[in-house]
C-alpha positions as CSV (number, residue, x, y, z in Angstrom):
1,X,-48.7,294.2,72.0
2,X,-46.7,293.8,75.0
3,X,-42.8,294.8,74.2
4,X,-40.3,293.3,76.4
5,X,-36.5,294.0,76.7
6,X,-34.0,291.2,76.6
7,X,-33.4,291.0,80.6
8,X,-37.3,290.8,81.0
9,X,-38.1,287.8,78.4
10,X,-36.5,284.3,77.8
11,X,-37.5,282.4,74.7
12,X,-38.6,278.8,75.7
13,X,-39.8,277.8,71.9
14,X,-42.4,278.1,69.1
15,X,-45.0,275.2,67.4
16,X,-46.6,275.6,64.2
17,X,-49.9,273.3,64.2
18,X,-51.6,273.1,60.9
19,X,-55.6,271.7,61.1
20,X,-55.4,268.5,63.8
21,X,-51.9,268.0,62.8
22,X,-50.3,267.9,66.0
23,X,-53.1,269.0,68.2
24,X,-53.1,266.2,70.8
25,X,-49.6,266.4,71.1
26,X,-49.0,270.1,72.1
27,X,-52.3,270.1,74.6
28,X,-49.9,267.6,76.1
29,X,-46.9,269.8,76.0
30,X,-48.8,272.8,77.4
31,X,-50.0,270.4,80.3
32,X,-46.9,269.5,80.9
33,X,-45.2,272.9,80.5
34,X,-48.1,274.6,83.2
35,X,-47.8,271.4,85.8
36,X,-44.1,271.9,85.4
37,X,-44.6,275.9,85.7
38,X,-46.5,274.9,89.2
39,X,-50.3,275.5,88.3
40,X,-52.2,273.3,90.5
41,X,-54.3,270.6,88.7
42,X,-57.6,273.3,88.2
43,X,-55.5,275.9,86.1
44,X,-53.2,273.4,84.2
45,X,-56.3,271.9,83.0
46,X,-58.0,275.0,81.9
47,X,-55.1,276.5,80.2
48,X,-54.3,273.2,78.5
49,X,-58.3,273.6,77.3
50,X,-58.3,277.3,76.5
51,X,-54.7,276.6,74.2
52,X,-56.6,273.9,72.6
53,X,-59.4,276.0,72.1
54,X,-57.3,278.8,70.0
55,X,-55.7,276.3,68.0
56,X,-58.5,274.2,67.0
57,X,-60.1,277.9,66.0
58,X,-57.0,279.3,64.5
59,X,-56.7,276.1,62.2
60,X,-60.3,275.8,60.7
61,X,-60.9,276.1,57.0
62,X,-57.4,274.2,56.6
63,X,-55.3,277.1,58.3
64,X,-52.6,277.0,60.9
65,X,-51.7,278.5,63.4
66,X,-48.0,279.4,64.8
67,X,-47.0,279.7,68.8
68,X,-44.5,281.0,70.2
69,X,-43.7,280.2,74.1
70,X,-42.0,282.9,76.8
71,X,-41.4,283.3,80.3
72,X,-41.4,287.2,80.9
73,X,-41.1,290.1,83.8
74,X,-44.0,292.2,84.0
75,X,-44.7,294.5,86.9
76,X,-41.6,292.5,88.7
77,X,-43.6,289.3,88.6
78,X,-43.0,285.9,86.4
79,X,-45.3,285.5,84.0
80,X,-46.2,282.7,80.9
81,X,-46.2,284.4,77.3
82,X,-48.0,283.3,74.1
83,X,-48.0,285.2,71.2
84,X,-50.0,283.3,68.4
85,X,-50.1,284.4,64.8
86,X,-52.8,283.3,62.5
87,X,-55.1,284.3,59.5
88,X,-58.0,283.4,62.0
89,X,-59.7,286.1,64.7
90,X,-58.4,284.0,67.5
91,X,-59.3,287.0,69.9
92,X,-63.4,286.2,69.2
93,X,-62.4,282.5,71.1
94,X,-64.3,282.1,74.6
95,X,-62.5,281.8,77.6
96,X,-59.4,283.7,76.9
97,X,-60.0,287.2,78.8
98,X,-61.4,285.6,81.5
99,X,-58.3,283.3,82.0
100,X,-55.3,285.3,81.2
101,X,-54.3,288.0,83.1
102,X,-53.3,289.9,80.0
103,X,-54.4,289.8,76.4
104,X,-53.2,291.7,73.5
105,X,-54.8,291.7,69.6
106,X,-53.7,293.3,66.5
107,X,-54.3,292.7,63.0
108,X,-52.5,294.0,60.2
109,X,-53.1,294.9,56.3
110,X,-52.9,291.1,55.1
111,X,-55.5,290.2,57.5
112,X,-53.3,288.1,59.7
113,X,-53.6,288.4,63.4
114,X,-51.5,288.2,66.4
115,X,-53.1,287.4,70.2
116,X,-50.7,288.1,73.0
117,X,-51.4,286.3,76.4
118,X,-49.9,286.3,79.3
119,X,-50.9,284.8,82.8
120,X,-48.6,285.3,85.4
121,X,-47.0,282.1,87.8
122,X,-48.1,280.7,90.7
123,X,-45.8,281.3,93.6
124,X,-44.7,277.7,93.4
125,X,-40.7,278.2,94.9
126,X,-39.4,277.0,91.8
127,X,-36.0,278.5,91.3
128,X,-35.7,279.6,87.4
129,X,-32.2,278.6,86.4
130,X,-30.5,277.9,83.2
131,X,-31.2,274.0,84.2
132,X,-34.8,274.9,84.1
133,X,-35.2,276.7,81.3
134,X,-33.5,274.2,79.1
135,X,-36.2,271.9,80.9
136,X,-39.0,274.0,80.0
137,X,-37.6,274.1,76.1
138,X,-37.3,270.8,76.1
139,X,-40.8,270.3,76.5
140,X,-42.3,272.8,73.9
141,X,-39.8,272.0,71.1
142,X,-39.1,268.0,71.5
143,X,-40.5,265.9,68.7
144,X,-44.1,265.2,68.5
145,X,-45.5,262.4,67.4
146,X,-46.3,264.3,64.2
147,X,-43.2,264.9,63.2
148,X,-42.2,261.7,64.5
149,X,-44.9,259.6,61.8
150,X,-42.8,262.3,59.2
151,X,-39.8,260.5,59.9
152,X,-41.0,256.9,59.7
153,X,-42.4,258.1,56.0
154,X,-38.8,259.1,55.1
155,X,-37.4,255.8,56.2
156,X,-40.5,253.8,54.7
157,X,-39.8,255.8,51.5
158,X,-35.8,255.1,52.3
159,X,-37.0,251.6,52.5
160,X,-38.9,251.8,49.2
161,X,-35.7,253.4,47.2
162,X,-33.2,250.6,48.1
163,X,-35.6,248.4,47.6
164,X,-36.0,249.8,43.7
165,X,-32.2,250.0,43.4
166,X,-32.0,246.5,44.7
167,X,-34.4,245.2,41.7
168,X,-32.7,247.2,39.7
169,X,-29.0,246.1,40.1
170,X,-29.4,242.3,40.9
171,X,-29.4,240.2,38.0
172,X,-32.0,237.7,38.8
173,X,-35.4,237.8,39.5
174,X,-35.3,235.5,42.2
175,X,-32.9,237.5,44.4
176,X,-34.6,240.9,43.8
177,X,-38.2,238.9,45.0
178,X,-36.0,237.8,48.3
179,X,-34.7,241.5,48.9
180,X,-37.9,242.9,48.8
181,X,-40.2,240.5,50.6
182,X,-37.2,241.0,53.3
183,X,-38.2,245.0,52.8
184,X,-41.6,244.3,53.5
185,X,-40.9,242.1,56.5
186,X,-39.4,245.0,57.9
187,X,-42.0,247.7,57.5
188,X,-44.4,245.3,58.3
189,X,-42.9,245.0,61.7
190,X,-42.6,248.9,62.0
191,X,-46.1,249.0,61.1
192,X,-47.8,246.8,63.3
193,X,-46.1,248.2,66.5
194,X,-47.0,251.9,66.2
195,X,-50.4,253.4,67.1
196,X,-53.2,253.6,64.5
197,X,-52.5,252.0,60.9
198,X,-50.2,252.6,57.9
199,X,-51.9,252.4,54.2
200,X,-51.4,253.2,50.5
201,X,-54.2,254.3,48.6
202,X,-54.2,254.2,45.3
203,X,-56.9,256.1,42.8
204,X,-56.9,256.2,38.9
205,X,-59.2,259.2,37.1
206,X,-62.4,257.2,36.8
207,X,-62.7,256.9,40.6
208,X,-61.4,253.8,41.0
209,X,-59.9,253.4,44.6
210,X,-57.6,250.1,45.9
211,X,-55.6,250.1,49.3
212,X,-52.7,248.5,48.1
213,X,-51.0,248.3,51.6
214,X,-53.1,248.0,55.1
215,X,-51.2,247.2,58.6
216,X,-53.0,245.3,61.2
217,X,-53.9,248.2,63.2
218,X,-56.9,249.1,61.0
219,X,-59.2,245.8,62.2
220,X,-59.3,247.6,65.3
221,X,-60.7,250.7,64.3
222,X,-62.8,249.4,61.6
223,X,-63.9,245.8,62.2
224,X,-62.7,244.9,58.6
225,X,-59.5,242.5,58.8
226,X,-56.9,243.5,56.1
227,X,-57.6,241.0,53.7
228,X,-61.2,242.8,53.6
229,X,-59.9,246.0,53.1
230,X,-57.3,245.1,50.0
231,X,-60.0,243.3,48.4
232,X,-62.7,246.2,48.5
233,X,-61.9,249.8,49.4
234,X,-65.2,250.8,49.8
235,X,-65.8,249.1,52.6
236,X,-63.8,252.1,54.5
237,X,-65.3,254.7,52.7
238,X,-69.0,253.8,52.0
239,X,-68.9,253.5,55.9
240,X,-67.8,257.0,56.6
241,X,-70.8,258.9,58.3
242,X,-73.3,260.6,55.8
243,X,-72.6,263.7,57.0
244,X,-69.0,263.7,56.5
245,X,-68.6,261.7,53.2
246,X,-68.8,265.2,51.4
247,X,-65.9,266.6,53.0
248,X,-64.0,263.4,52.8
249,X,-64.9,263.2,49.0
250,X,-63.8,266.8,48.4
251,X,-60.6,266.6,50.4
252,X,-60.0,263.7,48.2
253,X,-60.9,265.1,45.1
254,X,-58.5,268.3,46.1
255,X,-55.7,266.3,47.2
256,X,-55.8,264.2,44.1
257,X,-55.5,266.9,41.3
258,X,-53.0,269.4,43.5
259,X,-51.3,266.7,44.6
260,X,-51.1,268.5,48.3
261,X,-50.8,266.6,51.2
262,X,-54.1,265.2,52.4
263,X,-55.2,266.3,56.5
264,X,-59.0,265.1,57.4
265,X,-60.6,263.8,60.3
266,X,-64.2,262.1,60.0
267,X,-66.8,259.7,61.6
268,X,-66.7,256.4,61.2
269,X,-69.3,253.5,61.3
270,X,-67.7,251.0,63.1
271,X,-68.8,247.0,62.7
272,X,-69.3,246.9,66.4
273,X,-71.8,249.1,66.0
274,X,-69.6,252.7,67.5
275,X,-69.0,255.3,66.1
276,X,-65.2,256.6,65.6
277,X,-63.4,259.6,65.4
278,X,-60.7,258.7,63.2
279,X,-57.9,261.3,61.9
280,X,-55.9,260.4,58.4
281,X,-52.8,262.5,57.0
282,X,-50.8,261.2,53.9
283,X,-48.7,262.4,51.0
284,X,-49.7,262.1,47.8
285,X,-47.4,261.1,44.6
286,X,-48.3,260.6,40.6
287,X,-47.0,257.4,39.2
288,X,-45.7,257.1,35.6
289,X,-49.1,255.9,34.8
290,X,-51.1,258.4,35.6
291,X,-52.2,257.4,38.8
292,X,-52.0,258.8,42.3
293,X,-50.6,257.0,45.5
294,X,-51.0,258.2,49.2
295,X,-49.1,257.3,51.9
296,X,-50.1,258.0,55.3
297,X,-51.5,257.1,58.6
298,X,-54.6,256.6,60.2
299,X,-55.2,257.4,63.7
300,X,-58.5,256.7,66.0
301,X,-58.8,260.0,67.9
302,X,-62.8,259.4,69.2
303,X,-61.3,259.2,72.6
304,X,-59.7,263.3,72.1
305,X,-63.0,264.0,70.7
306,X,-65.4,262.8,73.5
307,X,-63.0,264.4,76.0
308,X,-63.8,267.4,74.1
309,X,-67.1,267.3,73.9
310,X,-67.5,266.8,77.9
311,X,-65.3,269.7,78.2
312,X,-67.2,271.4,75.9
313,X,-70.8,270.6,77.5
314,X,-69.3,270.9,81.5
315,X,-68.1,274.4,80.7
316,X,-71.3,275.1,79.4
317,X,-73.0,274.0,82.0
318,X,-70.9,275.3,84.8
319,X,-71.8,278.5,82.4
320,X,-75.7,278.1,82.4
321,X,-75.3,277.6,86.6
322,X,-73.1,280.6,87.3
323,X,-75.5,282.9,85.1
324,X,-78.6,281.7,86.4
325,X,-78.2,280.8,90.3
326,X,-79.2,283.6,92.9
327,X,-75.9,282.9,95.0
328,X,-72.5,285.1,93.8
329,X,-69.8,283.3,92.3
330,X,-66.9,284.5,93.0
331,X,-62.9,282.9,91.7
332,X,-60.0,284.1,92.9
333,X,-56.1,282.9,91.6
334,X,-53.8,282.2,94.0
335,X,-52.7,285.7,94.2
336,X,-56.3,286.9,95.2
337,X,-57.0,288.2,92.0
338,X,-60.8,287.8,90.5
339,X,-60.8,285.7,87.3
340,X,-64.2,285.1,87.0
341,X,-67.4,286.0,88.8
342,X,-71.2,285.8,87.8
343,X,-73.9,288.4,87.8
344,X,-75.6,287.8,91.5
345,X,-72.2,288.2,92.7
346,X,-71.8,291.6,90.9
347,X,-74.7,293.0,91.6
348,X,-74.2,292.2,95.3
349,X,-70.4,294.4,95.1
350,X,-72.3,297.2,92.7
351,X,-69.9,296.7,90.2
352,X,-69.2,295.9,86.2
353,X,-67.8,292.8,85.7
354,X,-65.1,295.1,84.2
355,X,-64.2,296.9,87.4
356,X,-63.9,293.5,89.1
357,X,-61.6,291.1,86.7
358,X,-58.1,291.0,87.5
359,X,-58.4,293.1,91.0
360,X,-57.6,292.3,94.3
361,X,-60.4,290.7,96.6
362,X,-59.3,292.9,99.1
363,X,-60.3,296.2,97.2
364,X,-63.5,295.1,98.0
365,X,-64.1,293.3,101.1
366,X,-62.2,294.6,103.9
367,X,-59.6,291.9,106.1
368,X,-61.3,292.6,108.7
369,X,-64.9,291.0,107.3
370,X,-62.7,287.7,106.7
């Protein structure tokens, strides 16, 4: 690992992303963070990919990983730093020697590991002031929309307490009813005007399952209107894809008897005839009868998903090309420094793709061939 003394290193901020918890939302923050940083469109996008990349491998098997974000001086240049720490071998994840400039691994005794990256900045003219860094932490560290759906739960349970305490202190029947219809109102209009849907599941130890609460925003990933839903649960999960409705079952099952907080993401049958990506998170809770109640979200991600799986597939493809065309490939950074190059091209310079990565272009072709 790559020390750094307290001149040479300025904290910008750390993420902890647990499974897809959050996953969208800090590709977007790393985008932003590397257009900001001024990396042209080509290398914002691929370090926004090869981020997502480590997380998504870091978090399998219901993991998490944790980041945390640096600008550093090394060898009297700027560079970006990102030391992540998981229980995952995140340095076995494509792309990431070929991108950064440096990469550090280390594992210790309780098997968790710790890959240290750094890619140095583009020589953009940005002047890196205490205005800027506050900027740049301002982007890693704000709110996500994670954390944001965490709040709305604590004002939906908020809502749920004073509604209780309400019933429980007003005298008639009548004027408890009017209190909490008035409740409902409310989180019905909270509900309805934030992306994905809100529900309450509610499951008893022979397996029965009824959604007790459903907003709007579930016709439109489903095809089911509410009313559908309320009436028959199973007309979400009997829909899942057969491939998936094992893990749904289990994570289900699991979340049920630990009462743990319940993370999946599955494919979904749609009536229109699609197929969706759809991501649910929710608390669980035991009621005085026995049963259990979730409370949580459901989000359509198919759009994240396709994206990528084209990434995914170009990459490859741009993969199967570079190996397998007769004409050298050759990629330079803005700094004239190789980051990636294909076989015809090394065996036209004679050299390893280790001798090449990360040198000059000029240690091999002379200025005055250009």
């Amino acid at each position: 690992m790559f020390s750094f003394k307290n001149d040479d290193i300025a904290q910008i901020g750390a993420m902890s992303i647990k499974y897809f918890d959050g996953a969208v939302d800090s590709r977007r923050k790393i985008r932003r963070l590397a257009e900001t940083l001024g990396f042209n469109m080509i290398h914002a996008t691929r370090l926004e990919a090869v981020f997502s990349e480590i997380c998504h491998f870091s978090c399998r098997n219901d993991s998490s990983v944790s980041v945390e974000v640096s600008i550093v001086t090394l060898e009297t240049r700027l560079a970006l730093c990102f030391l992540f720490e998981s229980k995952a071998a995140i340095n076995r994840v494509p792309g990431v020697q070929n991108f950064f400039d440096f990469t550090s691994y280390e594992e210790d005794m309780t098997g968790k590991t710790r890959l240290q990256v750094i890619r140095f900045l583009p020589d953009s003219g940005l002047i890196f002031n205490d205005e800027i860094y506050d900027h740049l932490r301002t982007i890693v560290t704000s709110p996500s929309r994670t954390e944001l759906m965490r709040i709305l739960q604590e004002k939906n349970n908020e809502l749920e307490d004073n509604a209780r305490a309400l019933q429980d202190e007003v005298a008639q029947r009548k004027e408890a009813q009017m209190v909490l219809e008035g409740s409902k109102r409310r989180l019905q209009d909270i509900t309805d005007n934030i992306p994905g849907a809100v529900f309450q599941l509610r499951a008893d130890n022979q397996g029965n399952y009824v959604y007790t609460y459903i907003s709007d925003g579930m016709q439109a990933m489903t095809g089911f209107s509410k009313d559908e839903i309320l009436k028959d649960a199973f007309v979400i999960l009997d829909r899942i894809v057969e491939e998936d409705k094992e893990y749904v079952k289990n994570a289900i099952k699991n979340s049920f008897f630990d009462l743990q907080p319940m993370k999946i993401v599955f494919r979904y049958n749609s009536l229109d005839g699609s197929i969706r990506w759809i991501r649910s998170q929710s608390t669980p809770h035991k009621t005085v009868k026995g049963n259990v109640v979730w409370n949580g979200v459901f989000f359509d991600v198919t759009e994240m998903k396709q994206a990528e799986i084209t990434i995914q597939q170009s990459e490859y493809q741009l993969k199967s090309i570079l190996e397998t065309t007769s004409e050298g490939f050759w990629m330079l950074d803005n700094d004239r420094h190789t980051t990636q190059i294909n076989p015809e091209m090394m065996r036209i310079l004679g050299r390893s793709k280790e001798e090449i990565i990360g040198r000059d272009f000029f240690d091999f072709v002379g200025e005055e061939h250009i």
